[in-house]
Backbone bond lengths (Angstrom), bond angles and torsions (degrees), N, CA, C in turn:
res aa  C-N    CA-C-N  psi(-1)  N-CA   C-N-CA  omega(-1)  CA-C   N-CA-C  phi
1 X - - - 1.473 - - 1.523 111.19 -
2 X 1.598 122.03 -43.81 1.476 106.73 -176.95 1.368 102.95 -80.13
3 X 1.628 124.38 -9.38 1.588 99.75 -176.89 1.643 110.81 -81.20
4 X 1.223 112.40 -19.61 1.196 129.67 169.75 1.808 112.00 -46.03
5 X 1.608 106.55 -71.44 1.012 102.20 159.50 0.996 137.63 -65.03
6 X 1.851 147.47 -16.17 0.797 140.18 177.89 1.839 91.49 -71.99
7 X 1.398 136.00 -56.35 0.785 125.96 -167.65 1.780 118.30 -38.72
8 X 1.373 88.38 -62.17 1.622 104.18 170.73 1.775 116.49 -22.25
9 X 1.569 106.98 -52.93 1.272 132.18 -172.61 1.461 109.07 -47.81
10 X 1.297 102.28 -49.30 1.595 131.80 -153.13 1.723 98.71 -89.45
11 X 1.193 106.10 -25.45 1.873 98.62 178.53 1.623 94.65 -100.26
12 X 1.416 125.59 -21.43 1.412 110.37 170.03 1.982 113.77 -61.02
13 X 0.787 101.65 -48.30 1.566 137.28 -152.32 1.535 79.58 -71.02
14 X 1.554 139.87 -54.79 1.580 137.37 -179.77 1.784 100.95 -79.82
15 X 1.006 129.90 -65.39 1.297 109.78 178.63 1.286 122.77 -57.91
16 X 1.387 120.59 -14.38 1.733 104.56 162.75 1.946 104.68 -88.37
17 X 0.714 129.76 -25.69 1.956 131.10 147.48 1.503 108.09 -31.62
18 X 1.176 107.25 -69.37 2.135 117.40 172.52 1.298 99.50 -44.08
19 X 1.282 127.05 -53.56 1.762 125.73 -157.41 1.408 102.33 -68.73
20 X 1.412 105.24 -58.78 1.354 112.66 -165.52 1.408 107.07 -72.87
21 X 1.272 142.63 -27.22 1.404 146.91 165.28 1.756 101.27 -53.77
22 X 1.189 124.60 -45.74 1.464 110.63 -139.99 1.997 88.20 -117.85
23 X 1.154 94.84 -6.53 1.991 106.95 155.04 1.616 111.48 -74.52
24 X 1.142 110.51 -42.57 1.859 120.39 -163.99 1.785 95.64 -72.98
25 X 1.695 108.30 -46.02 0.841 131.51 -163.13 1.717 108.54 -62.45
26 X 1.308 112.01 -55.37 1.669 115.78 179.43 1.420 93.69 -92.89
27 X 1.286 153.11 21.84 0.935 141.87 138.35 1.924 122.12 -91.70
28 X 1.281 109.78 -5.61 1.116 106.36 165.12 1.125 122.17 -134.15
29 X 2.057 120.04 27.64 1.006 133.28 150.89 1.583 97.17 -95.15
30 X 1.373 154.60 -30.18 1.098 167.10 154.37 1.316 101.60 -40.10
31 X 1.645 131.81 -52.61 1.084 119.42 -174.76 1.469 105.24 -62.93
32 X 1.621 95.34 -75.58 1.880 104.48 -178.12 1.038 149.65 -29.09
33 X 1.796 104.34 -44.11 1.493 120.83 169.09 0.609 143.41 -136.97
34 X 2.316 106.86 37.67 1.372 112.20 -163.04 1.396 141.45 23.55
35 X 1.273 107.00 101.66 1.744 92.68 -140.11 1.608 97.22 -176.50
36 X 1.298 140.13 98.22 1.591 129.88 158.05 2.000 98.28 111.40
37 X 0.970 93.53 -166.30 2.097 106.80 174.41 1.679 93.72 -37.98
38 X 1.285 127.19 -71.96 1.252 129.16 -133.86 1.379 102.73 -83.52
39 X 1.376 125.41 -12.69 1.473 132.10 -153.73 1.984 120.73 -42.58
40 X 1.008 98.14 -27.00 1.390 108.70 167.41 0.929 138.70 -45.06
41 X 1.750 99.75 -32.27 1.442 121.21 -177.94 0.989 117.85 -66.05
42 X 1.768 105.63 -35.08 1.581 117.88 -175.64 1.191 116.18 -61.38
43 X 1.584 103.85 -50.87 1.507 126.42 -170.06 1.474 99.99 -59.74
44 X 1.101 141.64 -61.74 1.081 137.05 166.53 1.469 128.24 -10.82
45 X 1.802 104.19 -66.69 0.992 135.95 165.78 1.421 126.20 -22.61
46 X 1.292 98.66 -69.96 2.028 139.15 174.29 1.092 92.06 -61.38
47 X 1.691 140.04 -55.02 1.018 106.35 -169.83 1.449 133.15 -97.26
48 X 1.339 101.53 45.20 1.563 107.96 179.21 1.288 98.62 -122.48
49 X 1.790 128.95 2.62 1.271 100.27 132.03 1.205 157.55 60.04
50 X 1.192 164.17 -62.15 1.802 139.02 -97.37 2.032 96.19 -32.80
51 X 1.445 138.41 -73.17 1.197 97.14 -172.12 1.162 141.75 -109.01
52 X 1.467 100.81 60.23 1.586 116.37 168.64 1.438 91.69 -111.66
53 X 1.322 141.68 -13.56 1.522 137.72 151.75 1.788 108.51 -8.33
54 X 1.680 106.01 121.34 1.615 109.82 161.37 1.510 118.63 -27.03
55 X 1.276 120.60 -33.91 1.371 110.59 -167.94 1.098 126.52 -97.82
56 X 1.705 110.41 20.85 1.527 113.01 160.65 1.745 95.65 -130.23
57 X 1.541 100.91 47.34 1.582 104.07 167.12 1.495 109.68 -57.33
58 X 1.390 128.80 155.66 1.471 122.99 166.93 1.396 100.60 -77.23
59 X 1.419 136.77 -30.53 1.415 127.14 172.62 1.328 135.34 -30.84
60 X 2.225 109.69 -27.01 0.881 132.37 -174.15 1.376 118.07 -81.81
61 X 1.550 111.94 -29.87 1.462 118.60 172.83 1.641 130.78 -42.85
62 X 1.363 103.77 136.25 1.379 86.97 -162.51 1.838 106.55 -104.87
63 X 1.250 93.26 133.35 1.516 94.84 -169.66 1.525 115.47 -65.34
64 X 1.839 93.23 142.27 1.707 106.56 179.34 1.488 122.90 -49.62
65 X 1.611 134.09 109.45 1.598 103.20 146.55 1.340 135.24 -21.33
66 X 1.185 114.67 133.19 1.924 98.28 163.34 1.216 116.15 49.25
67 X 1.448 135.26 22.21 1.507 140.29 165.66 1.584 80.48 -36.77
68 X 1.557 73.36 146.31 1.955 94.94 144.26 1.114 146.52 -94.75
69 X 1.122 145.59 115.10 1.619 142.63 -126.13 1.069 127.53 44.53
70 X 1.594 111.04 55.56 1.512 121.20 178.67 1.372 117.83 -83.71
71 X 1.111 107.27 126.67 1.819 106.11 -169.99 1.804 105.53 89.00
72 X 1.243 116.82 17.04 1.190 93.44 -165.10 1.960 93.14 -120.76
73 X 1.368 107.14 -169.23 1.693 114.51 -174.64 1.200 125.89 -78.75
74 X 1.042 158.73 61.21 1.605 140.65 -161.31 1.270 103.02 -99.22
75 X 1.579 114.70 140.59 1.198 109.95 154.51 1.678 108.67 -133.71
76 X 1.705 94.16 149.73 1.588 124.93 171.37 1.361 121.63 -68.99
77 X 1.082 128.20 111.38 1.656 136.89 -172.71 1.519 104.29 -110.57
78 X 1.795 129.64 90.82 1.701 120.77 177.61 1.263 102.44 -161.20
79 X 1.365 97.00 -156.13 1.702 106.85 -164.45 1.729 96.12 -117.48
80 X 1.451 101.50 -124.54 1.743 102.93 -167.19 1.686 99.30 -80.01
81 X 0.967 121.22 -32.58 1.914 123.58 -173.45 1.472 90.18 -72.63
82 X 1.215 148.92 -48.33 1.079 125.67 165.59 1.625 139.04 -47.66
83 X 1.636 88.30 -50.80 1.918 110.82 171.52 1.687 100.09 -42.62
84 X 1.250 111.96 -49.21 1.381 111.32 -134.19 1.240 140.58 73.12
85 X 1.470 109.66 58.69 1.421 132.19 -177.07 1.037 143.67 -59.43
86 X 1.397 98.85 -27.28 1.535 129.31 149.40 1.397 147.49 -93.00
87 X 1.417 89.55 -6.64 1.673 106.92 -163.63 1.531 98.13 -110.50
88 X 1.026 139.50 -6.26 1.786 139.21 -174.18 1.370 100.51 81.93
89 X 1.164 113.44 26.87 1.612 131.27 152.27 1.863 109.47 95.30
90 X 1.451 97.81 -0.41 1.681 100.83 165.09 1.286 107.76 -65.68
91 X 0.941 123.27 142.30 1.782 136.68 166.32 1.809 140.57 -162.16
92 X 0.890 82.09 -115.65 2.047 77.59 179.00 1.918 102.67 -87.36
93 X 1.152 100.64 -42.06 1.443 107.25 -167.01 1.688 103.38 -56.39
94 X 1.244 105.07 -64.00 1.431 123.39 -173.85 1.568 109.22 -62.28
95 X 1.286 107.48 -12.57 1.829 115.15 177.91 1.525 83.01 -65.07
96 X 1.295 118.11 -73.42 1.558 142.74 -123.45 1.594 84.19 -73.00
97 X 1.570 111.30 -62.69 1.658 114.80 -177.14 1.837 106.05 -18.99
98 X 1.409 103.14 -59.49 1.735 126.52 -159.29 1.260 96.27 -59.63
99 X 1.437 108.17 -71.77 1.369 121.77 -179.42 1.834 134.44 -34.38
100 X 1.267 78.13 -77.37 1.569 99.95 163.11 1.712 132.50 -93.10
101 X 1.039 120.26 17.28 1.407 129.73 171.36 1.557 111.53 64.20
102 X 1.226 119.69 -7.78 1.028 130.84 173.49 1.568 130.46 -29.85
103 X 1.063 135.05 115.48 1.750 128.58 -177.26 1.514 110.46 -96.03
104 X 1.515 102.26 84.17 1.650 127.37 168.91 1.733 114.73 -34.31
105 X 1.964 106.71 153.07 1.148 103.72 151.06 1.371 87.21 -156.72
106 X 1.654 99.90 130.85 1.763 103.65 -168.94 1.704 91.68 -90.52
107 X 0.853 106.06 140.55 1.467 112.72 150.21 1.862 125.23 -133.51
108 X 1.689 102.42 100.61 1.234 87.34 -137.76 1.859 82.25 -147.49
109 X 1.295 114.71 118.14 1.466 126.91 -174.47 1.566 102.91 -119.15
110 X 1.308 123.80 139.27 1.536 129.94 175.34 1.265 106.82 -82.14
111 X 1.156 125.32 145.22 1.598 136.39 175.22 1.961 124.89 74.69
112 X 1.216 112.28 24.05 1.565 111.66 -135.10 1.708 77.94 -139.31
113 X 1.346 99.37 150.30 1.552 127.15 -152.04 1.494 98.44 -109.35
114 X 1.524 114.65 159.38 1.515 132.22 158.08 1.307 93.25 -73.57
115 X 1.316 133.29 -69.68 1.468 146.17 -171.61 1.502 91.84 -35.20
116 X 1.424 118.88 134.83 1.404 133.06 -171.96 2.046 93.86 -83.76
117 X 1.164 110.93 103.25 1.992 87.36 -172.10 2.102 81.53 -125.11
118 X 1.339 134.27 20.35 0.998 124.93 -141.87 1.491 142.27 160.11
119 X 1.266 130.39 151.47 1.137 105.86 -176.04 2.005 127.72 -92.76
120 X 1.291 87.58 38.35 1.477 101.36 168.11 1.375 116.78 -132.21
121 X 1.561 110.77 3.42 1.265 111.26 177.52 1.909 113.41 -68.28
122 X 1.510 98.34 153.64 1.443 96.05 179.28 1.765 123.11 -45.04
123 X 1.305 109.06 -30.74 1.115 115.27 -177.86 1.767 119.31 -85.17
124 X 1.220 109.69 -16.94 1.264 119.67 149.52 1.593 143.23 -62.49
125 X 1.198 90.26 -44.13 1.464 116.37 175.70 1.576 122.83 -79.24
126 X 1.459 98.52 -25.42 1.103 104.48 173.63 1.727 108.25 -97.31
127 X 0.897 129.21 -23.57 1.648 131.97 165.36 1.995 109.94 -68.51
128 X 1.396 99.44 -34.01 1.678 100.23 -168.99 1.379 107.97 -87.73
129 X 1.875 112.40 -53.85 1.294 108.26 -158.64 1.340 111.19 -99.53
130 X 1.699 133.92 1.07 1.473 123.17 -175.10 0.936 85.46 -113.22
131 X 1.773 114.97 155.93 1.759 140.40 -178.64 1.567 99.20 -86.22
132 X 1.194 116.23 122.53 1.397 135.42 168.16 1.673 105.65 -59.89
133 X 1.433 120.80 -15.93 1.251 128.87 -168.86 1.492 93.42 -90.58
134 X 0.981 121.29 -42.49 1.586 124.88 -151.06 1.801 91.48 -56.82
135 X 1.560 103.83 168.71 1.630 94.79 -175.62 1.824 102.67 -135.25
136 X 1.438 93.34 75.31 1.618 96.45 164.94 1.535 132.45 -78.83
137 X 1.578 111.12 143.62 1.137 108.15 168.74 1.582 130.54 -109.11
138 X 0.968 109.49 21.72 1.543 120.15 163.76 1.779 119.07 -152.85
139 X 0.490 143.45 149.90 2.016 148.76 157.96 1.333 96.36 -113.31
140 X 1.200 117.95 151.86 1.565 155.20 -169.12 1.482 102.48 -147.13
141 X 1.340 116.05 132.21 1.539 116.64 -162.14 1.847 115.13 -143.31
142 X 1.051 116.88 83.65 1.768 113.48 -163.33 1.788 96.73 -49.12
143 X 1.407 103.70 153.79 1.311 103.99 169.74 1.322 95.23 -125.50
144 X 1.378 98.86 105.86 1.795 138.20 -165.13 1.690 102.26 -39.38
145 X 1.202 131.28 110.11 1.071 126.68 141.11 1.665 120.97 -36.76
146 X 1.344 127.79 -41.50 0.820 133.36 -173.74 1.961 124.23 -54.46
147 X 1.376 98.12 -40.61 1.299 115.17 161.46 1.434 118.31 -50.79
148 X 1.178 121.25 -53.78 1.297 106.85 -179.24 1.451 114.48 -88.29
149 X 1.409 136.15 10.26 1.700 133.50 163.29 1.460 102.95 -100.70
150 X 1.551 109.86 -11.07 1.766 88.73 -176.81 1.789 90.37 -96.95
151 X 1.104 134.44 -27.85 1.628 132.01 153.09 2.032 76.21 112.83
152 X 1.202 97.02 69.05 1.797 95.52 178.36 1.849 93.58 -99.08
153 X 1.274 116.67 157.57 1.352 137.03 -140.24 1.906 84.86 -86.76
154 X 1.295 103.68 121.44 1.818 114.59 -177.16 1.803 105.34 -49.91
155 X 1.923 105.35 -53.81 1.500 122.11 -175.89 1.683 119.39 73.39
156 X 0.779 135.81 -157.14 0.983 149.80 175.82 1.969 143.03 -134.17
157 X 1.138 98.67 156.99 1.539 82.17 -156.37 1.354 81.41 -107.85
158 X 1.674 104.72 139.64 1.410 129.50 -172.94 1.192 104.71 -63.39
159 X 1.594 112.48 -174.83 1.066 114.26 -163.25 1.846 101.54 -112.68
160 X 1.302 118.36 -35.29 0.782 133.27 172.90 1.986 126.86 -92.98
161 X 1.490 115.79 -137.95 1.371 128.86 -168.12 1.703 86.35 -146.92
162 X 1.191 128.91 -18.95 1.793 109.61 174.42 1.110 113.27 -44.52
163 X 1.666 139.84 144.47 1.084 131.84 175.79 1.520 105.89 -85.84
164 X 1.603 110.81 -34.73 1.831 107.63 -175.83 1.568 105.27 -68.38
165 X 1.327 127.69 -3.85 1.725 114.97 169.39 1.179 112.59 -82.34
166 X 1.650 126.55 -4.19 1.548 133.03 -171.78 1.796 104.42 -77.52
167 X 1.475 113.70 108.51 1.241 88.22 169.81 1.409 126.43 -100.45
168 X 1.324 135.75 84.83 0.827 152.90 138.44 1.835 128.10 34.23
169 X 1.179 84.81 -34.02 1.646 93.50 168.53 1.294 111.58 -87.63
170 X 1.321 134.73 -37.95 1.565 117.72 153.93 1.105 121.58 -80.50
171 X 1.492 116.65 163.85 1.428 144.63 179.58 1.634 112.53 -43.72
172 X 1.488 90.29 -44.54 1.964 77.67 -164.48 1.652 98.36 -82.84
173 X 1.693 124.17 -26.46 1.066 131.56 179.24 2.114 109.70 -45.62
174 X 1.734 84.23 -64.06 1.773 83.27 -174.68 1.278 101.98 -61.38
175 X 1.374 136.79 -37.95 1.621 126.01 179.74 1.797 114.27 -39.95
176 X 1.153 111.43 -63.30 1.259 129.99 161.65 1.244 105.80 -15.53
177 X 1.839 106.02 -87.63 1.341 118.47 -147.16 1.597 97.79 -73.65
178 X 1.684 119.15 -17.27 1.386 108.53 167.54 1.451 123.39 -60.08
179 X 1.371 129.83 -59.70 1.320 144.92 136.61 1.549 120.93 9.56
180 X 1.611 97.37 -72.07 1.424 106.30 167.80 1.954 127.73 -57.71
181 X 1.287 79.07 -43.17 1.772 94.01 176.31 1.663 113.67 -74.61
182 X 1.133 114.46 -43.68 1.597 104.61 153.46 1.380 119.94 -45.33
183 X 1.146 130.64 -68.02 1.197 141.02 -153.23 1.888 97.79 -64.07
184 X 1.628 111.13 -41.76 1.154 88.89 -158.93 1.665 109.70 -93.11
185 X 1.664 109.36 -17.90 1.218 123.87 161.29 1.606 116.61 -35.84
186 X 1.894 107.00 -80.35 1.586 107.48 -166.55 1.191 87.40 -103.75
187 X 1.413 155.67 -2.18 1.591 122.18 -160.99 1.543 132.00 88.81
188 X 1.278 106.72 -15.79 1.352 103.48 -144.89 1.906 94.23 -120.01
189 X 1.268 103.39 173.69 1.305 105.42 -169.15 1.784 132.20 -85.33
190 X 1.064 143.49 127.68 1.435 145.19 -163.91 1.200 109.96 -85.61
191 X 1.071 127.77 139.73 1.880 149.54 172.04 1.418 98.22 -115.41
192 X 1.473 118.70 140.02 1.160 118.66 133.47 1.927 119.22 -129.97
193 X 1.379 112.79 159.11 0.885 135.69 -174.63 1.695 125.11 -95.33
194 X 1.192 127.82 146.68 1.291 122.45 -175.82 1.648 120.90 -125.62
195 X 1.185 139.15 160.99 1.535 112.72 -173.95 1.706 100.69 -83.47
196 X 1.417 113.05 -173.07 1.734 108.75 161.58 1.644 103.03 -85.13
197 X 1.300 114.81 167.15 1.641 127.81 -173.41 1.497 99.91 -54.23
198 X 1.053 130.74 130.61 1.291 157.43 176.77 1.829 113.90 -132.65
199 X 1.258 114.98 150.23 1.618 96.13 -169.74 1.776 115.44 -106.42
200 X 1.219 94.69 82.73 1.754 120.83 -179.00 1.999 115.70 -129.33
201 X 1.146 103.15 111.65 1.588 105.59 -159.89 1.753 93.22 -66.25
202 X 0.887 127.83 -61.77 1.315 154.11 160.22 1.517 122.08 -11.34
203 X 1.465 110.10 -36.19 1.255 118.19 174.00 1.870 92.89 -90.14
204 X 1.200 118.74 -52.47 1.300 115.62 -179.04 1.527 124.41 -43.59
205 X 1.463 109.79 -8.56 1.736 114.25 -168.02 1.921 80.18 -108.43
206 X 1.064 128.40 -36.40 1.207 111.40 -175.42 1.440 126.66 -78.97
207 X 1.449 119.75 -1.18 1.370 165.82 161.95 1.690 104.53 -44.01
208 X 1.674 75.91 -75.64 1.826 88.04 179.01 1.323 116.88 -101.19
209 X 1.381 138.12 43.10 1.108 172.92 168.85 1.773 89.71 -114.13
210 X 1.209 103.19 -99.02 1.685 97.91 -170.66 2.206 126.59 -29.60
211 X 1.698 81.02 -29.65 1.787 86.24 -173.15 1.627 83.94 -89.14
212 X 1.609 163.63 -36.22 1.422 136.09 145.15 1.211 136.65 -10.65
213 X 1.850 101.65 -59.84 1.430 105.99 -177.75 1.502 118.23 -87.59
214 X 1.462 116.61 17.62 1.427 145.10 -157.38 1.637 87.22 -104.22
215 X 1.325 119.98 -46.73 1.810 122.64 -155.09 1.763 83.89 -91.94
216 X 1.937 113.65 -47.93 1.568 87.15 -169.83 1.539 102.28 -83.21
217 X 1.356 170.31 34.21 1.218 161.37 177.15 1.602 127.49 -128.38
218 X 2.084 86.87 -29.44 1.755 84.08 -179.48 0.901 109.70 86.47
219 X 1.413 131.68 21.05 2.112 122.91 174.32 1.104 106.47 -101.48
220 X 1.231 96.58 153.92 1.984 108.54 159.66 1.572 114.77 -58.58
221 X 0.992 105.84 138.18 1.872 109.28 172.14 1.381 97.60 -139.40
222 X 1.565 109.98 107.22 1.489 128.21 158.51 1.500 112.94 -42.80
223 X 1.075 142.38 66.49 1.615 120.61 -158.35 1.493 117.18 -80.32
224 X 1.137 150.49 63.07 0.980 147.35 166.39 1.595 138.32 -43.07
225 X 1.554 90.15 -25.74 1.810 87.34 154.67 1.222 144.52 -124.56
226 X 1.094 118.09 31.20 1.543 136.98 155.11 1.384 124.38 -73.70
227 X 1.559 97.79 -11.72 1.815 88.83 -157.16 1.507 95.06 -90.79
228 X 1.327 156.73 143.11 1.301 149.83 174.79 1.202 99.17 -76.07
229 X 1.226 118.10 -66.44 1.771 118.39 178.41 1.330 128.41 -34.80
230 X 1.516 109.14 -36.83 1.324 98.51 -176.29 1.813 106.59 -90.55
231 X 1.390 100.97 -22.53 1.590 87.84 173.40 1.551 113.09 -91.64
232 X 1.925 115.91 17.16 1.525 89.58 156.55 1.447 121.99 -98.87
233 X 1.409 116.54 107.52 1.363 103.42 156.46 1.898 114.94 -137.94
234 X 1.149 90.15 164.38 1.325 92.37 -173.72 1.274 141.34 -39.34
235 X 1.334 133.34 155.08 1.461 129.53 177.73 1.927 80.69 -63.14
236 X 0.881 132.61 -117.22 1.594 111.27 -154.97 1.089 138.48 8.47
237 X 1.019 110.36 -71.31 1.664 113.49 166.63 1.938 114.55 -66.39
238 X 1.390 127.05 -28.74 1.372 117.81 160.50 1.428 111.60 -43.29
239 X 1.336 106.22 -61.85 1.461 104.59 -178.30 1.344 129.30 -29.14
240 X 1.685 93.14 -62.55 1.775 120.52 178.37 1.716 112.63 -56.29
241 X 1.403 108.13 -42.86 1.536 114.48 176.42 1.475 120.16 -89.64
242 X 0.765 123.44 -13.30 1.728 129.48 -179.37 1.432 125.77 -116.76
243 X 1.227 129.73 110.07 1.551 127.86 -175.62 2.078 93.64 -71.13
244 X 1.039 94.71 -64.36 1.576 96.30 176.14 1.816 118.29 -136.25
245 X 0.902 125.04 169.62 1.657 139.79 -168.66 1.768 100.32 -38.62
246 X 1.394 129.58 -22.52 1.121 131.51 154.01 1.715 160.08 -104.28
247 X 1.828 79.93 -36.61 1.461 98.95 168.03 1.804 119.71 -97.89
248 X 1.354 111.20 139.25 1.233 105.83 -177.93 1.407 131.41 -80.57
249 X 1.771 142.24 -172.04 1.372 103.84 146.66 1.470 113.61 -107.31
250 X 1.249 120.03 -140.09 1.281 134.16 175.06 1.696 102.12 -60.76
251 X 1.638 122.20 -50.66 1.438 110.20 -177.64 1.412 113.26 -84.57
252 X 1.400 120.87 -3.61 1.528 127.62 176.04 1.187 103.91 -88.70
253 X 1.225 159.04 -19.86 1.799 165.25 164.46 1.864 83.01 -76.67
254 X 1.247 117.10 -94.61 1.269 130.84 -145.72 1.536 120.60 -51.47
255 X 1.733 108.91 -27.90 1.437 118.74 -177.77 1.651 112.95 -127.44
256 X 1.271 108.68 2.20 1.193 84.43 -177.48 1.686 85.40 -148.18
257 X 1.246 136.61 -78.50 2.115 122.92 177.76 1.756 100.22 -30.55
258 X 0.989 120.39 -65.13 1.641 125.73 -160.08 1.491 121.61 -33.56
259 X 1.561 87.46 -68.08 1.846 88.51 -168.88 1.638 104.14 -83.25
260 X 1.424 128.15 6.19 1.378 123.09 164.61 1.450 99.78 -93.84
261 X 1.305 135.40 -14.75 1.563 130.77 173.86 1.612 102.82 -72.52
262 X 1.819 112.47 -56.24 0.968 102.35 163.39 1.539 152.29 -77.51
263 X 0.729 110.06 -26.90 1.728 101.34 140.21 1.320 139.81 -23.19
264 X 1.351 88.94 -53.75 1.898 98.08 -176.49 1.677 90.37 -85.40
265 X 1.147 133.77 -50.93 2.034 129.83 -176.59 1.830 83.87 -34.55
266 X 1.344 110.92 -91.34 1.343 131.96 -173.55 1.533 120.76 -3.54
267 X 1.702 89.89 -55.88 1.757 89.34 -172.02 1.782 93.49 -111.21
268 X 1.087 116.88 38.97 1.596 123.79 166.02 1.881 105.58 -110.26
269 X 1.137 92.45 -59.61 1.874 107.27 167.25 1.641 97.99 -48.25
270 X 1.154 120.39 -62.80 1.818 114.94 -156.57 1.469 95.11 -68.43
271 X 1.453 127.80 -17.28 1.697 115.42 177.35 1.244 112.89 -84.95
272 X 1.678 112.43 -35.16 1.597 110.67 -169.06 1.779 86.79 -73.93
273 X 0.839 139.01 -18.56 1.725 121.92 -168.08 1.210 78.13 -109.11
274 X 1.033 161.08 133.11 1.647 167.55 -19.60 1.070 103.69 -4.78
C-alpha cells in the first residue's frame, strides 16, 4: 500500500514538473516571439518600442494617387520580414495595402526557407495554401534571409525555362520554379525583394544570385542592399528603424524600407508597360 502510494506521489510530483515546464515554456515563447497561448505578452512587449509607437501606424499612410494596381490583388510570398516580426505584424504588405489601395494576401511564415526543405517552405506554401483560382496581378516575393543563416545549398541556375530541371531543394532552384509557377498560374508579373545590408556574407552571394536570375527571367528586384546610400543612416535612426540586424519596426517598414521599395516597384511597372 505505501509503495503504491508513494508511487502515486511520484507521478503527481512529475506531471506537475510537465505543467509547470511547458507553462514557463509558452509563456516565454509568448513573451519573446509573440507566438502561441501567451502571444500578447510579446505584443505587449514590442510595443513599447519607441518604433513600434502608434505614430508610425501603417493606418497613417497616406494613400497613392494613381497607384498602380489600385483595387487590384497582390499577394506577399516570405518569411518573418514579410510577417512583420517585429513590428506587431505591420509591415511591407500592409504599407502597400494603405498606400496603394491594393487588396493584399500575406503569405508569410517566420523562420522558413526559399529552399523547398518542407512543408513550410516558400515553395510549399505557395503550391498548398494559395488558390490557383484566385486572380492576381502582381506577387512580391522576400528573398529569405533565412536561407542564408540556415547555410541552404546556393545551386545553380538552369539552363533553360523547364520547370522539372528546377531543383527545388536549393535556393536558386525554388526561386526559379517560383517564377515559373507564378507566371504560369496567374499570368502576371514577379517582384522580388531584398533585406537592407546587414553583416552576413552569405546573404550577399544570394543578392547577386537574385540580380542573375533578374537578367535571365525579367523580374523586378526591389534591391535594397546594394545601394550604400540608402543603407547609410545613422546609429539614431538604426535604433528607431531596426528591432535587430534584420527585422525592422513599424518606423523602419513605414519610413524608411517602404517608399525606397516603392519607388523602385513604381518606376519598374511604368517601364515594363512602355
Amino acid at each position: 500500500m505505501k509503495k503504491k502510494k508513494s508511487n502515486k506521489k511520484t507521478t503527481i510530483i512529475v506531471i506537475t514538473i510537465i505543467v509547470v515546464f511547458l507553462l514557463v515554456q509558452n509563456l516565454f515563447i509568448g513573451w519573446r516571439f509573440s507566438f502561441g497561448p501567451f502571444k500578447g505578452l510579446g505584443d505587449l512587449r514590442m510595443a513599447k518600442i519607441p518604433g513600434n509607437s502608434e505614430e508610425y501606424a501603417m493606418n497613417k499612410v497616406v494613400p497613392l494617387e494613381n497607384a498602380p494596381l489600385a483595387g487590384e490583388k497582390v499577394l506577399f510570398l516570405g518569411s518573418s520580414v514579410t510577417r512583420g516580426e517585429s513590428s506587431l505584424r505591420e509591415g511591407i504588405p500592409e504599407y502597400f495595402a494603405a498606400r496603394m489601395g491594393w487588396q493584399i494576401t500575406k503569405e508569410a511564415v517566420s523562420g522558413t526557407t526559399l529552399a523547398d526543405t518542407g512543408k513550410k517552405s516558400y515553395v510549399q506554401r505557395l503550391l498548398n495554401n494559395i488558390d490557383p483560382k484566385e486572380n492576381y496581378s502582381l506577387v512580391i516575393v522576400q528573398l529569405s534571409t533565412n536561407d542564408a543563416g540556415k547555410d541552404q545549398p546556393l545551386g545553380d541556375i538552369s539552363e533553360g525555362f523547364d520547370a522539372s530541371t528546377f531543383d527545388t531543394k536549393t535556393t536558386t532552384g525554388a526561386i526559379e520554379f517560383i517564377i515559373s509557377y507564378v507566371r504560369e498560374t496567374w499570368g502576371c508579373p514577379v517582384v522580388f525583394y531584398t533585406n537592407a545590408q546587414y553583416d552576413n556574407e552569405a546573404y550577399g552571394t544570394l543578392v547577386e544570385r537574385l540580380l542573375e536570375l533578374q537578367e535571365k527571367w525579367d523580374i523586378g528586384v526591389l534591391n535594397l542592399w546594394s545601394d550604400d546610400a540608402f543603407n547609410a543612416i545613422s546609429e539614431e535612426e538604426r535604433s528607431l528603424y531596426m528591432y535587430d540586424s534584420v527585422h525592422p519596426t513599424k518606423a523602419g517598414y513605414r519610413d524608411w524600407w517602404c517608399p525606397e521599395m516603392e519607388r523602385q516597384l513604381c518606376q519598374w511597372l511604368e517601364e515594363k508597360n512602355k
